[in-house]
C-alpha positions in Angstrom: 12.2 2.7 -7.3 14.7 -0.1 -6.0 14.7 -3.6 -6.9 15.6 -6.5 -5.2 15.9 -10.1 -6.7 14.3 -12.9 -4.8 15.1 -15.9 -6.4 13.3 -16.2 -9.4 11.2 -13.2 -8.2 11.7 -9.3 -8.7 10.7 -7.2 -5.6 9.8 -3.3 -6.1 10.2 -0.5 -3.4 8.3 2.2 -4.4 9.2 5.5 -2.5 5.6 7.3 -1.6 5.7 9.7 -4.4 6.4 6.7 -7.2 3.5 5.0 -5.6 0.8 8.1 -5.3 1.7 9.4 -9.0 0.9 5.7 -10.4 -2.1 5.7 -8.1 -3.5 8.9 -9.5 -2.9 7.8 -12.8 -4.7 5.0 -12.1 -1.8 2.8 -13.2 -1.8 0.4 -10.1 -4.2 -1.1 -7.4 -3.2 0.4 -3.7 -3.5 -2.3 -1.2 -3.7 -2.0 2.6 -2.5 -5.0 4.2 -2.9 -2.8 7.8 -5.6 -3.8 10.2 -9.1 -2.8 9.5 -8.6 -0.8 12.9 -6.0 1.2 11.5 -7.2 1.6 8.2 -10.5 3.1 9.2 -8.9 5.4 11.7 -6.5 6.5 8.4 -5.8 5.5 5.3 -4.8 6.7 1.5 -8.2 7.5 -0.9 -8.5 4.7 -3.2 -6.7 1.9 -1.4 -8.0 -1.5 -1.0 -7.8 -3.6 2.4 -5.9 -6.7 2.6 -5.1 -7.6 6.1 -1.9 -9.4 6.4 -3.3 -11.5 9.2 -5.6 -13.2 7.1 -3.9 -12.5 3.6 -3.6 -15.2 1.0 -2.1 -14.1 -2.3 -5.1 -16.2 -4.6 -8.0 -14.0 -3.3 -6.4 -10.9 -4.5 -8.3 -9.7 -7.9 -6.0 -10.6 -10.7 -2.9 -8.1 -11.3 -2.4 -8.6 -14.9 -4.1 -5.6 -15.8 -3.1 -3.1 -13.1 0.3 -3.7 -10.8 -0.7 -4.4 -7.1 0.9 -2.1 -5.0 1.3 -3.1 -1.0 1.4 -0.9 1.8 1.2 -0.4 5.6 2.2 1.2 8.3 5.9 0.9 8.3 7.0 -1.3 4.6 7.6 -4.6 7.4 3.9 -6.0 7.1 3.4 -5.2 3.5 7.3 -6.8 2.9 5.7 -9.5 4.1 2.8 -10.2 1.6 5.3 -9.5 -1.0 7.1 -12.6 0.1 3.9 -14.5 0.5 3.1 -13.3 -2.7 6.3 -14.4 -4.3 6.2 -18.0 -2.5 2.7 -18.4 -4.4 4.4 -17.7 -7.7 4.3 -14.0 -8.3 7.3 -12.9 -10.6 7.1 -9.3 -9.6 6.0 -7.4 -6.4 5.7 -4.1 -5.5 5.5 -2.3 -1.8 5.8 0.8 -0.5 9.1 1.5 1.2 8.5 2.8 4.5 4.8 2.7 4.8 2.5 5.0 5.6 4.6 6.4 7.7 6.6 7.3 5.1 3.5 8.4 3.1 2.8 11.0 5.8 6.5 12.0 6.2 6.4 13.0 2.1 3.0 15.3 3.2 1.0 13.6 0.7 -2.9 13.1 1.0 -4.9 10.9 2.8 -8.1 10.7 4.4 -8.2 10.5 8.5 -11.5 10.1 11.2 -12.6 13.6 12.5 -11.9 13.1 16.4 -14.8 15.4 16.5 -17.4 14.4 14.4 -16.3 11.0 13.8 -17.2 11.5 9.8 -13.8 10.5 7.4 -11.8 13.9 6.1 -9.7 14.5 3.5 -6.0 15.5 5.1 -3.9 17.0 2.5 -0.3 18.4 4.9 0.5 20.4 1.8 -1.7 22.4 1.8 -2.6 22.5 5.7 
């Protein structure tokens, strides 16, 4: 992972894999700051939506327990909430760099809408 000091504030980049071996290890809470469009058209298991166009950094459950881990389609939105996040305080923040995009570039999992039956499937490019 790379670091990157905002003031008083520590900002992780988590490449894909960091981020899905944590998740799977149920280490941190995957958040979605995407739209709820996008998100239900494809999205990683387990994730939590959080769009960034009405995100607020108090109404997030607490992340004393389990690092929040932001995400969306390119690492530019969920950048975002991790500077809205450290402007409400936060001393550490974590996204995913590159997004989802990225996710999909490293083949890992995710669940996708069935064109043809409109019911949710598990995609896993690995082992397509």
């Amino acid at each position: 992972m790379n670091v990157e000091t905002l003031g008083a504030a520590r900002l992780e980049h988590w490449s894909p894999e960091e981020a899905r071996a944590a998740h799977l290890r149920d280490e941190i809470t995957l958040i979605d700051v995407r739209t709820p469009q996008e998100f239900a058209f494809e999205h990683i298991e387990g994730a939590l939506l959080a769009p960034l166009a009405t995100f607020q950094p108090r109404n997030l459950p607490g992340h004393t327990e389990k690092p929040l881990v932001f995400h969306c389609g390119s690492g530019v939105r969920s950048r975002r909430v991790a500077e809205a996040c450290v402007a409400a305080g936060w001393t550490t923040v974590a996204h995913v760099e590159g997004g989802f995009a990225a996710w999909k570039a490293a083949r890992l999992p995710y669940v996708a809408i069935d064109v043809a039956t409109g019911a949710p499937r598990r995609v896993d490019p690995a082992h397509a």
